[in-house]
ZAMARGU-4260 file (C-alpha; in steps of 0.2 Angstrom, whole numbers, plus 5000, padded with zeros to 4 digits):
<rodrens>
0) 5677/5284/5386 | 5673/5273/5371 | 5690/5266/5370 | 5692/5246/5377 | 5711/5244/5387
5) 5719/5228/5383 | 5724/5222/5402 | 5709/5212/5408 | 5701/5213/5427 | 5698/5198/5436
10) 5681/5199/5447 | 5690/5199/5460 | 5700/5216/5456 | 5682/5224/5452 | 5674/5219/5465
15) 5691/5226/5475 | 5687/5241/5466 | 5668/5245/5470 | 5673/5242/5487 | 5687/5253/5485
20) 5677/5264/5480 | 5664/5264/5490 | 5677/5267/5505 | 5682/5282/5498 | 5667/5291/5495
25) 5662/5289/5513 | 5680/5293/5519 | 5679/5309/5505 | 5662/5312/5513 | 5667/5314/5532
30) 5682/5325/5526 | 5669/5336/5517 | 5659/5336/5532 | 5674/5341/5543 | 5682/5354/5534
35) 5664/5361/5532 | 5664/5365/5550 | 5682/5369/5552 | 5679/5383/5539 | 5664/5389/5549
40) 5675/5394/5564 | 5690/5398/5552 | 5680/5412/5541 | 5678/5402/5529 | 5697/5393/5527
45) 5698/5377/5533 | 5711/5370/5543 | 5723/5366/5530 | 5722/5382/5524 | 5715/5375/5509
50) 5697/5386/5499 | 5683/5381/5491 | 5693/5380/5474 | 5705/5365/5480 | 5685/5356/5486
55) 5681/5359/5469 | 5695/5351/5461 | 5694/5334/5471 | 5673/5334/5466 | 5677/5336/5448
60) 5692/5323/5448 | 5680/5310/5459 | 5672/5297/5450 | 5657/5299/5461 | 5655/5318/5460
65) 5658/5322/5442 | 5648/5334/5432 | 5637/5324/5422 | 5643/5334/5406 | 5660/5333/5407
70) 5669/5325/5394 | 5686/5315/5398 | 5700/5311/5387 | 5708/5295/5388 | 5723/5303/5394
75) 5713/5310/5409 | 5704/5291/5413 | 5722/5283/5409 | 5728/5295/5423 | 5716/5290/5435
80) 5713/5273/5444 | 5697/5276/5447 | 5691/5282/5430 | 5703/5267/5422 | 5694/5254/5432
85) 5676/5259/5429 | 5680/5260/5411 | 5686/5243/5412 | 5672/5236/5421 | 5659/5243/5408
90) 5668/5237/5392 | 5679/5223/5398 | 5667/5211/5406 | 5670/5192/5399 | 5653/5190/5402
95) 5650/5203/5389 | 5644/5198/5371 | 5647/5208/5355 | 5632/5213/5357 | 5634/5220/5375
100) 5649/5230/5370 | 5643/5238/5355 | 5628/5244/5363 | 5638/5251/5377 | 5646/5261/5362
105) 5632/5265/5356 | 5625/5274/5374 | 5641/5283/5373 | 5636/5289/5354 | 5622/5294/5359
110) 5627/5303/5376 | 5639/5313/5364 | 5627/5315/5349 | 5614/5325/5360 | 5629/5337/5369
115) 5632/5339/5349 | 5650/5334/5350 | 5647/5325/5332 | 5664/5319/5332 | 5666/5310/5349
120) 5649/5301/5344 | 5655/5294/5325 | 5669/5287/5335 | 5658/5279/5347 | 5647/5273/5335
125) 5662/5266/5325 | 5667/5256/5340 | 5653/5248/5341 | 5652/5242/5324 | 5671/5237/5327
130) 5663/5224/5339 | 5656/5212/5324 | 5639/5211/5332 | 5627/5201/5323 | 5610/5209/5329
135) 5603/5218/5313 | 5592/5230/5321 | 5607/5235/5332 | 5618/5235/5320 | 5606/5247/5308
140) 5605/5259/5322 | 5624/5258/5323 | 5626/5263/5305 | 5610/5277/5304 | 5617/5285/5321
145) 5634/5286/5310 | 5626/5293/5297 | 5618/5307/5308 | 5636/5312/5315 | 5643/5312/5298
150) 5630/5324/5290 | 5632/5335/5305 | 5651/5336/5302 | 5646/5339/5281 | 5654/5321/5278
155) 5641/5320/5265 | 5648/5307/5254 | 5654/5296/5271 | 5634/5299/5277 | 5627/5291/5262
160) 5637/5277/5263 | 5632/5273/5281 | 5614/5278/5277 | 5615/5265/5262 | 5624/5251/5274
165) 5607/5256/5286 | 5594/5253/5272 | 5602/5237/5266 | 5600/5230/5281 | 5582/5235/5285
170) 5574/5243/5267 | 5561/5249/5276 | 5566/5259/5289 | 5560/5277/5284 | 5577/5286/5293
175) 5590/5276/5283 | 5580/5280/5267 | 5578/5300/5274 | 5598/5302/5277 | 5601/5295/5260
180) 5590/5308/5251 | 5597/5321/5262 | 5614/5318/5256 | 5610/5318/5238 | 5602/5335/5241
185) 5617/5342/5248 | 5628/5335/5236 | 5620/5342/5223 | 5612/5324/5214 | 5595/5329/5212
190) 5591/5313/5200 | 5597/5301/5214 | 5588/5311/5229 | 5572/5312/5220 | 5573/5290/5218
195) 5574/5292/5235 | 5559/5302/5239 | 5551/5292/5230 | 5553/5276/5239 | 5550/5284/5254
200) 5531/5290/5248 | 5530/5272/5244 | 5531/5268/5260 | 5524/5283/5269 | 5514/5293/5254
205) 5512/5306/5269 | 5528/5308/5272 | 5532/5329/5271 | 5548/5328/5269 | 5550/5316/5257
210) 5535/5327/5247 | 5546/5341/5249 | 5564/5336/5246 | 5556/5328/5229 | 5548/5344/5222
215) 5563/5352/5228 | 5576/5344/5217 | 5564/5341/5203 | 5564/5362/5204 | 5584/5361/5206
220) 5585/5348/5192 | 5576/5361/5178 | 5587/5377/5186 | 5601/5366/5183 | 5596/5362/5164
225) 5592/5380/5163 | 5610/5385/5168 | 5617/5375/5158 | 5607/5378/5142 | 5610/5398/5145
230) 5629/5392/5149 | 5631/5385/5130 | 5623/5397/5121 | 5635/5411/5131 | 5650/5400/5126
235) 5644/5398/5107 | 5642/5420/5106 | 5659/5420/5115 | 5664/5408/5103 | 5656/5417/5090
240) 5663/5433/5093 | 5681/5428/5094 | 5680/5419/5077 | 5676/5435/5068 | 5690/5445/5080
245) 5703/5430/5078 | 5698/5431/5058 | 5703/5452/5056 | 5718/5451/5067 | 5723/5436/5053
250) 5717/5447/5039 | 5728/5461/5046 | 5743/5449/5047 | 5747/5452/5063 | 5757/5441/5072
255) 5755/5435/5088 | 5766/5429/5102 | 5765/5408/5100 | 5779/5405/5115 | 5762/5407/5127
260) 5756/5392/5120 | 5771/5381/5124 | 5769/5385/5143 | 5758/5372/5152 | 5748/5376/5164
265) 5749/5370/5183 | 5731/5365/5183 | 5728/5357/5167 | 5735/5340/5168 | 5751/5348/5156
270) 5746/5348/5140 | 5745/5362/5128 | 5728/5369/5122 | 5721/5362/5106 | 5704/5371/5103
275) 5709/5385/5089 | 5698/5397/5099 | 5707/5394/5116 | 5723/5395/5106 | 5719/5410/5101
280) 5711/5418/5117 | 5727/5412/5127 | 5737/5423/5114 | 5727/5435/5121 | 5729/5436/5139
285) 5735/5450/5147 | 5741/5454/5165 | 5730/5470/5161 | 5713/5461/5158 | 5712/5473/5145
290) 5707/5464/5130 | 5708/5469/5109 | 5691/5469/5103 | 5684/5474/5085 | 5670/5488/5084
295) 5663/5497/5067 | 5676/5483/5057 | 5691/5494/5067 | 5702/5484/5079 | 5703/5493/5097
300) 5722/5488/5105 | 5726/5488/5121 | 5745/5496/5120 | 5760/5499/5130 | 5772/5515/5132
305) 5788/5512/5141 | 5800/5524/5148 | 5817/5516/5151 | 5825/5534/5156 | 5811/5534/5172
310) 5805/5517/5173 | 5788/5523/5171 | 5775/5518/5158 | 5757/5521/5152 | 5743/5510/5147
315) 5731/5515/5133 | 5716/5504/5135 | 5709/5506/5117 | 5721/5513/5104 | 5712/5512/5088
320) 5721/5505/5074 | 5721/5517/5062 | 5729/5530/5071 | 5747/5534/5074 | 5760/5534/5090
325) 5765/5551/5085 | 5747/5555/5086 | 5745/5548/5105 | 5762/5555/5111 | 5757/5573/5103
330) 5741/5574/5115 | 5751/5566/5128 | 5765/5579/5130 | 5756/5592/5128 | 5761/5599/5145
335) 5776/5591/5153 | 5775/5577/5162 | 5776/5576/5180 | 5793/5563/5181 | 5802/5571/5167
340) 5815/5582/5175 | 5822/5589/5161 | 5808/5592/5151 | 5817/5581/5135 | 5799/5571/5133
345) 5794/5583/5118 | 5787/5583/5103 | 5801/5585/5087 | 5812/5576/5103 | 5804/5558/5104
350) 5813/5543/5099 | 5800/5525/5097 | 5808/5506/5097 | 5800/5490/5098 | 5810/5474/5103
355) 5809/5456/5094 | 5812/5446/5109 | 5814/5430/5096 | 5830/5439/5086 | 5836/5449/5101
360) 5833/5464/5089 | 5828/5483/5089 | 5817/5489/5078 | 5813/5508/5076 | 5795/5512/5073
365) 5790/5528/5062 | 5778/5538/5072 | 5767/5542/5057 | 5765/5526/5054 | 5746/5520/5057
370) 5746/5505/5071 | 5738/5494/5061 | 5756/5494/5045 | 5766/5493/5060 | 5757/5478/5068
375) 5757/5469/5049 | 5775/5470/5051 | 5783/5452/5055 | 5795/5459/5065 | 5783/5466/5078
380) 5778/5452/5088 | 5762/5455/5100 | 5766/5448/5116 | 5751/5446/5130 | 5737/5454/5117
385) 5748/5470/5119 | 5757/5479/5110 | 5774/5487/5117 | 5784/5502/5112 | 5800/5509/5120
390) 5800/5529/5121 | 5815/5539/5123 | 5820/5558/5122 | 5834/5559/5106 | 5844/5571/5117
395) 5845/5562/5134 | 5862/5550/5136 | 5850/5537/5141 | 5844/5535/5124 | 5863/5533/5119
400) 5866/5519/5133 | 5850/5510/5127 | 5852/5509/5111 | 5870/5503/5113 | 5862/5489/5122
405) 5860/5483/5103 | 5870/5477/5090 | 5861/5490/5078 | 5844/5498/5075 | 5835/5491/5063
410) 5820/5496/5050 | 5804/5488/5047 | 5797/5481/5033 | 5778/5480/5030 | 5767/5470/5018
415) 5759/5475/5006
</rodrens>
């Protein structure tokens, strides 16, 4: 009910509508009376064969015998003659000052505040400061009142500004300076609510929760230098560590997808990554999460086997470097495997490729090869941190139409 309408009564329209009023609530009272006694010899229906429901549907839309706590919208008062007028009386009175108005408001704030609708009182409290009173006192109670509303509804950062507009106006009114310290706490500036504190114990050196809100964030403001001591030192041994793996990877010279670095990112304002150690850990990234990782001087790959013939694959979490494809595919063969219907995925029967994306080339990889030649090759680019190699069974027809995808097969060449 805080809002003001724009049509102005005359006196003599409110003093039409007390007596209006009036009239209807002794006329609305005989009824009651009457039908009371009508539904008495009528088991309990009244004449107009109306219940006690359509009773209580008149009271709750009657000025006069409303609920005490029910809210009303403006749609609902604009709807209503009654409502409409009484709203206009109490907040457009030319009698009224600015003073008059914004502490109507202010009632209604606080009418709202205690039913703990937080959002009906900041807009009744906002209302009143829209009335340009010039009281201070009312006007700090105004802006601290505000401030309670926002802090309930966590507009912390709209809080504090109140609160501050409170203690600017009176510096030693101990709530203003209490809402401010609460919002720094809750928004995480411990520096700015321990100031705070502070001023408040030098006004009230009693004051607990000033006492306690200030050993409070003095505690938070060492966890937080804590934290963010432990956080560098775990980025310098992360650092560290992918130094010495991102130096024997380059010792192996083993060549690594650069294309990923050309992306740019949604979140990072566009721009390609310029720190050599997040280069090079980008390079890395893998759907997988699987990461390469050097252990005992050896390189530990995460790899890719891909079966075009059954589009089916397997993932090899750590294949170590010195060992060969032939060796993996020998143990994984064994027995059949479940998808291959014709039994063709056997040893003395594989056929391995890798693809340069770059040339649009294929390249076939000998399976007695050690992983660690094949990668020094720089035809075998590692995409994702992961190795990829196509397997296919010489005899099946699929490994005719695959490599007929390709202009030739290729060899590869290694350094030395």
């Amino acid at each position: 009910m805080s809002s003001v309408p724009k049509t102005k009564m005359t006196v003599e329209e409110r003093c039409a509508l007390m007596q209006k009023l009036d009239k209807e609530t002794e006329e609305f009272m005989e009824e009651a009376s009457r039908r009371s006694k009508l539904k008495k010899e009528n088991n309990n229906v009244d004449a107009d064969g109306d219940d006690d429901d359509d009773i209580d549907d008149i009271l709750n839309t009657h000025p006069a015998f409303m609920r005490p706590d029910k809210e009303l919208t403006q749609e609902e008062i604009d709807a209503n003659p009654l409502l409409k007028g009484l709203q206009m009386i109490k907040y457009d009175d030319d009698e009224d000052t600015p003073y008059d108005r914004a502490l109507a408001h202010k009632e209604d704030g606080n009418h709202f505040f205690k039913k703990k609708n937080f959002k009906k009182a900041r807009l009744a409290y906002t209302a009143g400061l829209k009335q340009w009173c010039q009281n201070t006192d009312l006007l700090t109670i105004l802006h601290t009142n505000r401030a309670a509303a926002n802090f309930h509804l966590q507009n912390y950062r709209s809080s504090y500004l109140d609160a501050q507009a409170a203690v600017e106006l009176d510096r030693t009114r101990i709530k203003g300076l209490t809402r401010c310290a609460q919002c720094c706490d809750a928004l995480n500036k411990y520096e700015a609510a321990m100031e705070w504190s502070k001023i408040i114990l030098s006004l009230d050196e009693d004051n607990e929760f000033a006492r306690k809100c200030l050993a409070d964030n003095i505690r938070k403001e060492k966890e937080q230098e804590r934290n963010e001591r432990k956080k560098k030192m775990e980025k310098k041994k992360l650092d560290d560590k992918m130094r010495v793996l991102k130096e024997a990877i380059a010792s192996r010279n083993v060549t690594l997808d650069t294309a990923i670095l050309k992306k740019k990112d949604e979140g990072d304002d566009k721009e390609v990554v310029k720190d050599e150690i997040k280069k090079f850990m980008k390079q890395l990234e893998s759907p997988t999460g699987k990461q390469v990782y050097l252990e005992n001087g050896n390189l530990f790959w995460p790899v890719l086997f891909m079966y075009p013939q059954y589009k089916t694959s397997d993932f090899i979490e750590a294949f170590e470097e010195n060992t060969c494809v032939g060796d993996h595919l020998k143990c994984m063969f064994a027995d059949k495997a479940y998808w291959d219907e014709e039994y063709e995925f056997r040893c003395g029967n594989f056929a391995v490729f890798a693809e340069n994306y770059k040339e649009e080339k294929l390249y076939e990889i000998p399976m007695d090869v050690s992983l660690k030649k094949l990668l020094s090759s720089p035809k075998l680019i590692v995409r994702t941190g992961t190795p990829g190699f196509y397997i296919l069974a010489k005899s099946s027809i699929h490994y005719t139409e695959f490599v007929g995808k390709y202009a030739k097969i290729h060899k590869l060449s290694f350094t030395r």
